[in-house]
N, C-alpha and C positions, 0 to 999 in steps of 0.2 A: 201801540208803543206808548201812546199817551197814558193810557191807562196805567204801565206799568210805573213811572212816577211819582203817579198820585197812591200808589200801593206803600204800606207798611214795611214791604223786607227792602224796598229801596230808601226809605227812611231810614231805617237802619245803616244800611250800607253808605249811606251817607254822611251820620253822626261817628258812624268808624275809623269813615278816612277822614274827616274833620281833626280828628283826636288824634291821629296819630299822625297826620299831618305838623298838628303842635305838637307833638310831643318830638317829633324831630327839628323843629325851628327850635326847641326851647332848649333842646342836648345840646345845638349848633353852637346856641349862646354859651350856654352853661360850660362849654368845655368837655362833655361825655360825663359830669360828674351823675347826675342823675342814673344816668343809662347805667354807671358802674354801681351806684347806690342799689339798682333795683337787683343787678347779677349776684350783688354781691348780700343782698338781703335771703336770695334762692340758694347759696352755696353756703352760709355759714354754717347752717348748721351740721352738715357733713364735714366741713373742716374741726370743728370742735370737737365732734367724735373722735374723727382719724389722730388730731393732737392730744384727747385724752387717752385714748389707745398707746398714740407713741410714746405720754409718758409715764401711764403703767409698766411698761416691758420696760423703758429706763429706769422708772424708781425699783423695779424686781431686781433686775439686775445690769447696774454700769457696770463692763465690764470692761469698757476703756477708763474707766475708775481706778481698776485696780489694779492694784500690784503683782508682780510675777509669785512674791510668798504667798498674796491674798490668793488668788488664781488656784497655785497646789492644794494649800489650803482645803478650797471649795469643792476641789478634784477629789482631795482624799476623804471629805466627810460626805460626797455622793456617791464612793467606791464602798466604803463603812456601811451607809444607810441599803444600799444595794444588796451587801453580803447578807445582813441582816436580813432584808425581806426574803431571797432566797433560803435562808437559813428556815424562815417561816415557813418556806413553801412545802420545803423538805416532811418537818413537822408535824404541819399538816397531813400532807400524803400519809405518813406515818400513822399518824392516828386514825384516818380514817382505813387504812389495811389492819391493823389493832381492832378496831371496832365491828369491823367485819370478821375477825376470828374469834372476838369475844361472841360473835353472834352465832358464827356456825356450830362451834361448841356448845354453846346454852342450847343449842337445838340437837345435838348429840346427846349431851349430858340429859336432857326430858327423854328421850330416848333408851340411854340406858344409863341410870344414875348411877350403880354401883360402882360404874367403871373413873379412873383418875387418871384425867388427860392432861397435855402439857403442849402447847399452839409452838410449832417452830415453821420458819422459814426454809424453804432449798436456799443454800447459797452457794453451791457449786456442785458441778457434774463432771465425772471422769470421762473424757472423748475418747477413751482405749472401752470401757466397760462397754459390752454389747449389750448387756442386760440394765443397762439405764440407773444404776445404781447414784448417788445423790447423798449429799451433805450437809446437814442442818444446824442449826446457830441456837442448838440444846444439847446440853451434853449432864455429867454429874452432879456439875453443883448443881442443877434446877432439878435431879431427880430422875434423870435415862439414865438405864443402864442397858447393858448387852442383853437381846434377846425380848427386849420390847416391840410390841406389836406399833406399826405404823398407819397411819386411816386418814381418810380425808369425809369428807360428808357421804361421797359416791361410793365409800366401800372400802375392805383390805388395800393395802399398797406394796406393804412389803414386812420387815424387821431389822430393828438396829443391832449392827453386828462389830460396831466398834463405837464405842462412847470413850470420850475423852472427857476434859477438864469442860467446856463449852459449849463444844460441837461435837457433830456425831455422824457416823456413816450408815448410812441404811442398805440394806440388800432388797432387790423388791424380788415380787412376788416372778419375773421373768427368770428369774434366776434358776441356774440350774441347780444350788446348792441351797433351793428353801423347794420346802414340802409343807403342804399344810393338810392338815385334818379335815375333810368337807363333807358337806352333805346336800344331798339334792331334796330342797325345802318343798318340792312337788310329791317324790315319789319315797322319800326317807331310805333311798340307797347313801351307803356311805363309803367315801376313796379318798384318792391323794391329789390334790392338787398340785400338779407339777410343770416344768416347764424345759425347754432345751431351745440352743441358736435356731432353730428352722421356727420355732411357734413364735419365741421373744421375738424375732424378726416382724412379725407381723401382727405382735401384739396383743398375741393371743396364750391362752392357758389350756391345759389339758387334767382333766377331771379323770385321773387313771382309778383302774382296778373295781370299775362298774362289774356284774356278775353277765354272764352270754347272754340270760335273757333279759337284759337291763329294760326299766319302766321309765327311765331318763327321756327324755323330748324336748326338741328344741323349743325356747322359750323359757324353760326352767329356771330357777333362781336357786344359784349355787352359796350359802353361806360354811361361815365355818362351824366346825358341829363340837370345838371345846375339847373334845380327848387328846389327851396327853398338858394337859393345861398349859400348852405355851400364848395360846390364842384364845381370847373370851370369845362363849359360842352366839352363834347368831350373827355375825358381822356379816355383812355382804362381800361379797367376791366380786360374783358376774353372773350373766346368763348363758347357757345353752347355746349353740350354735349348730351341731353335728353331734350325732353318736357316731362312731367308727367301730370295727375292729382293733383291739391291739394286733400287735406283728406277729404274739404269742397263738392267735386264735381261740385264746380259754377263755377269755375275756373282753369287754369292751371299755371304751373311754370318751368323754363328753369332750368337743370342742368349747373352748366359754374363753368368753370377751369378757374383760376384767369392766364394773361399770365404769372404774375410773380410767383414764388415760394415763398409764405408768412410765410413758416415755417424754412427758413433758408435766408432772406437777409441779408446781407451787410452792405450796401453802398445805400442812399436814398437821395431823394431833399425833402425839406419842402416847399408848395406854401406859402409864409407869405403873398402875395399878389396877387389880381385878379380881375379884370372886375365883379363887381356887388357881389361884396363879401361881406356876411351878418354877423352878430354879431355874429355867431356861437354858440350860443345857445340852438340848436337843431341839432347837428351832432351826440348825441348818441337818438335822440329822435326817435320815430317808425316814421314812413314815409306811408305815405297813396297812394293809387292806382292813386292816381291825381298827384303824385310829389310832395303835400303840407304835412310840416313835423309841429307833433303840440310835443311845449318842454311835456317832462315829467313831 
């Protein structure tokens, strides 16, 4: 025990409580001024913060400052700046769906240049049409007319079969009153693309008037084969799904999945123009086993 005395950590422990011994005799005197000197030497600096803080958000905005006008005021140029940035958002969005059709077209048009396309929007669908039929935000003055072929990147869609001043209606290819000219890009059989409620229902097309012993196989890649020139040839359709019999038994017919989804597009090109493109006359007429279409 003696030994521990004469040791250095009780040395210490000695000059500790020495010192802090005075230091509480000398607060006793003082009053606590010291003891406050030293708390308050540890907290200023945190109080200078928290008061420059509070009088940033004051100098930004008193708002027990101001006035009830000043107040409206303030209301109605951050109601103003508001619209505005919405207004931009809009805008944007805008441009960049523009940017994207200026794109898929330039990759149509390297595709097949001859043709003159015109980019329009769906902006409305008739909920009575079972054949998915749709209204775009092109019509005359920009250059559609009646009997224009309709396309999207993925292939045929349909044809405009009423053009207005603006906008315009399309009939798609579900329909039972468009026939189109096709050919099976495998086996160079050529028929009618056609359709009725039982196929439009499920979204499908039917590739009539193949010969009994059709070369057609599923898989096939169905375009349009250009005779009767309502439709430039080579445009894609769809693929193969089934060969059947017809109901007739003289003849057979391809099941084909249009590539595009007809019951919910978009975003479309209009061909207003084309290499040997005829008076369009006959885009809702039947279509015969020859590729020759007679009007209704």
């Amino acid at each position: 025990m003696k030994d521990f005395f004469k040791t250095s950590s009780f040395k210490v422990l000695a000059i500790a409580v020495v010192v802090l011994l005075g230091l509480i005799i000398y607060t006793a005197t003082a009053g606590g001024s010291l003891l406050a000197s030293l708390l308050g030497f540890v907290t200023s600096p945190m109080q200078s913060v928290s008061t420059q803080a509070t009088g940033a958000v004051t100098e930004f905005v008193d708002l027990d400052a101001l006035s009830r006008d000043e107040l409206k005021s303030m209301i109605d140029s951050l109601t103003q700046e508001n619209a505005q940035l919405r207004d931009q958002l809009v805008d944007y969005e805008n441009t960049l769906q523009e940017n994207e059709q200026l794109k898929v077209q330039l990759e149509i048009t390297e595709e097949e240049p001859e043709n003159t396309l015109r980019a329009a929007t769906v902006i409305g669908r008739d909920p009575n049409d079972v054949f998915y039929g749709f209204s775009i935000d092109q019509g005359t003055l920009n250059g559609v007319e009646e009997g224009d072929p309709v396309i999207t990147q993925n292939g045929l869609v349909g044809i405009v079969s009423q053009a207005y001043a603006t906008t315009s209606k399309v009939t798609t290819l579900l329909s039972e009153d468009v026939k189109v000219s096709a050919v099976d890009s495998a086996c160079g059989e050529s028929g009618v693309i056609a359709s009725d409620i039982a196929s439009a229902s499920s979204g499908l097309l039917r590739l009539e008037y193949l010969p009994s012993d059709t070369q057609a196989q599923v898989g096939d890649i169905i375009t349009t084969s250009g005779a009767g020139s309502a439709y430039p040839a080579d445009i894609i359709i769809g693929r193969v799904e089934s060969v059947q019999k017809s109901e007739s038994d003289i003849s057979q017919y391809a099941v084909v999945r249009p590539y595009e989804d007809l019951t919910s597009v978009q975003e479309v090109f209009v061909i207003i123009d084309f290499p040997g493109a005829g008076e369009g006359e006959d885009y809702l007429a039947q279509a015969d086993p020859e590729g020759t279409e007679d009007a209704e």
